[in-house]
N, C-alpha and C positions, 0 to 999 in steps of 0.2 A: 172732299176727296172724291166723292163719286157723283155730284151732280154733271159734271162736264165729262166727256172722254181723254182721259191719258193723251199726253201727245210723243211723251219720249220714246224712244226704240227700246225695243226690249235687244236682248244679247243675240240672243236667238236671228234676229234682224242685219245687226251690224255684224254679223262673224266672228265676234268673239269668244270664238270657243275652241276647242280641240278637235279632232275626228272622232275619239274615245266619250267625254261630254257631248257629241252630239249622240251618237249611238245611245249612251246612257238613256240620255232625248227622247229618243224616238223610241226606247224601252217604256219606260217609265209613264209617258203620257199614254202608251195605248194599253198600259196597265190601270192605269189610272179612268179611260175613255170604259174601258172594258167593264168593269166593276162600279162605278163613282158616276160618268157621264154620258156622253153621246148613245149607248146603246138603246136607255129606255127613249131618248129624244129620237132616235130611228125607228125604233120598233113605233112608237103613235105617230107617224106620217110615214116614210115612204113605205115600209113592212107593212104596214096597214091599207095603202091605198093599192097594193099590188096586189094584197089577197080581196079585199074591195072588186076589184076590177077582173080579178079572176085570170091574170095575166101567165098564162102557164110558159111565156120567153119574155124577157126584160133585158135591158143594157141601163148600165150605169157609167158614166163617170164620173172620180170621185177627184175635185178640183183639191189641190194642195194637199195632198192625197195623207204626206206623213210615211210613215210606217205602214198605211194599207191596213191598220185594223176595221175602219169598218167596212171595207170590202171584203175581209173574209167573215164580218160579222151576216154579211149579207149573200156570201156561197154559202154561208151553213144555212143560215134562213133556204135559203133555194134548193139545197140538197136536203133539206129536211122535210120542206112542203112537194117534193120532184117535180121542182122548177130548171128552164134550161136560162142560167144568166150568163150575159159576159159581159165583164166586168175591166172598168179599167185605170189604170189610178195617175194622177200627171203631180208632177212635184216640180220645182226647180235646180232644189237641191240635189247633186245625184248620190250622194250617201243613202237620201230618203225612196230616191228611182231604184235603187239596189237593192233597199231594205226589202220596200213591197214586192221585189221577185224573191228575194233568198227564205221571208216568211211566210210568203203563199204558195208556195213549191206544191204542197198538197191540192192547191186549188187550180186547176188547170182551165179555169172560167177564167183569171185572175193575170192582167200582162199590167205592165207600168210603162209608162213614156217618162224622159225626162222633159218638160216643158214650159213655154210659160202663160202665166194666166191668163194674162193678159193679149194674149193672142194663141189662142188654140188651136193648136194642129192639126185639129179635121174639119173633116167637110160640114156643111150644115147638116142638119138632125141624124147625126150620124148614132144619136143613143134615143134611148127611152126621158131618161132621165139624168140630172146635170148634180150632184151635191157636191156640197163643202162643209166643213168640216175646221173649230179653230183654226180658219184660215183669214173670214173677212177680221178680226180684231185688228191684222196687222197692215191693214190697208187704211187711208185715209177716207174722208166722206165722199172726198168726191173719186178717188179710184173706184171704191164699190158698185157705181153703176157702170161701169168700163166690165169688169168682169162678170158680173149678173147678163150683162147685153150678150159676152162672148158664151156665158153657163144657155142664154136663150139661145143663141145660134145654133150651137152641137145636138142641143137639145129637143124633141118633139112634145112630149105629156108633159115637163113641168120640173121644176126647181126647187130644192133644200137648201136651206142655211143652218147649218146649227152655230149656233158661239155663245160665246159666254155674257151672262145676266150681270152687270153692273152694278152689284149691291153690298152691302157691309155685311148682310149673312153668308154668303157662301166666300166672301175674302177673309173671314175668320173662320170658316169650317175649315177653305183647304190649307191655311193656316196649322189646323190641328192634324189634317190627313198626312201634311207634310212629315208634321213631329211623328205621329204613327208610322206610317210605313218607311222614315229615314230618307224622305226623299232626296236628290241631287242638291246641290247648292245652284245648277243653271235653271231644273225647272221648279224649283222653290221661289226662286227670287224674278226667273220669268214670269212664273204660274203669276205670284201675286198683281205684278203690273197688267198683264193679260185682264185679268180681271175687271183693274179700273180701265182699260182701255178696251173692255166691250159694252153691251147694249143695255139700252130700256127697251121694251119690245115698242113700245111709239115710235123709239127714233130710226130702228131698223124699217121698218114699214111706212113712216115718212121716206126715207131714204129710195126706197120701191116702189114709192107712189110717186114721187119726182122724177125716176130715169120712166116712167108711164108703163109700171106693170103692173098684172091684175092678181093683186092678192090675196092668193085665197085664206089665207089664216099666217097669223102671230102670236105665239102663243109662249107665256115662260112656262117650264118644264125642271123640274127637281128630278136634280139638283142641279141649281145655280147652271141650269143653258135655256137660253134664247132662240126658238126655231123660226125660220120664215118658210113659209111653202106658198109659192106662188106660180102662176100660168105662165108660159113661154111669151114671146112679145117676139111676132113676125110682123 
């Protein structure tokens, strides 16, 4: 079950859902990002390389953006260190373009585009830095170098991947997180595929050393995510 990656669609994918199930969606995972995942996989790379570098202004943007939790993970990081960030989040869905204005309203660093990944709507190095965020799992092997080349283009200092780690411990953890906190029946049964259809950290770093980027580190990160952080490719 987890040697290979997943090939089916998850729901989330084909539209099978409601406007109400996706909302739940877009709750529920960045409860879940918040507490359980992506946070500590941000805080050890890009939170770390920005106080590293001593960067007292940064721009982000955060590809496939979701709900925009970790953008406003990252104005608090900046209004907490009194950093000036802006921050900007691209979705295609525009339930998720909404979201991330109507729950960053307090962060005035923090605008949304609806967009798409695969052809980004700004100019070259128009940020600091490019991430994503359970976004590559839903792309095939060979989309991911199409949008890592467009994450390089916007981009100047460098590139995030976080996704999820392809393994039997953490598809029985969030198995159990599910049963604990009641989760949805869309990101229960998405969560689980998501799962087998993301990474061993080899295969994501193969995948970046074939589109010829220069990787700076791959590293797995607990719980059950996958980071790439690698240099821009001009």
């Amino acid at each position: 079950m987890f040697d290979k990656r997943a090939t089916e669609p998850e729901r989330i994918d084909t539209g099978d859902y409601t406007p109400e199930e996706y909302q739940t969606f877009l709750r529920e995972i960045a409860f879940i990002n918040r507490h359980f995942g992506d946070g500590r996989a941000l805080k050890k790379t890009l939170l770390r390389e920005i106080e590293e570098k001593d960067l007292r202004t940064f721009s982000v943007l955060d590809v496939g953006c979701g709900s925009g939790e970790l953008l406003r993970m990252i104005a608090t990081f900046a209004d907490s260190t009194d950093r000036h960030a802006t921050l900007v989040g691209i979705d295609l869905n525009p339930i998720s373009s909404s979201t991330t204005h109507t729950e960053s309203l307090q962060f005035s660093q923090i605008s949304s585009v609806r967009g798409d990944a695969f052809q980004l709507p700004f100019a070259d190095d128009s940020f600091d830095y490019a991430i994503s965020s359970l976004f590559f799992h839903h792309l095939t092997d060979d989309q991911i170098p199409i949008v890592l080349k467009e994450m390089s283009r916007v981009a100047h200092r460098g590139i995030v991947v976080i996704d999820l780690h392809r393994d039997v411990v953490p598809f029985i953890a969030y198995k159990f997180l599910c049963a604990a906190f009641r989760i949805s029946p869309l990101v229960r049964e998405d969560g689980s595929l998501s799962i087998r259809k993301g990474f061993r950290a080899a295969e994501i770093h193969a995948i970046a050393d074939k589109a010829g980027f220069a990787v700076r580190n791959v590293e797995q990160v607990s719980p059950g995510r996958v980071v790439l952080v690698a240099a821009v490719k001009k």
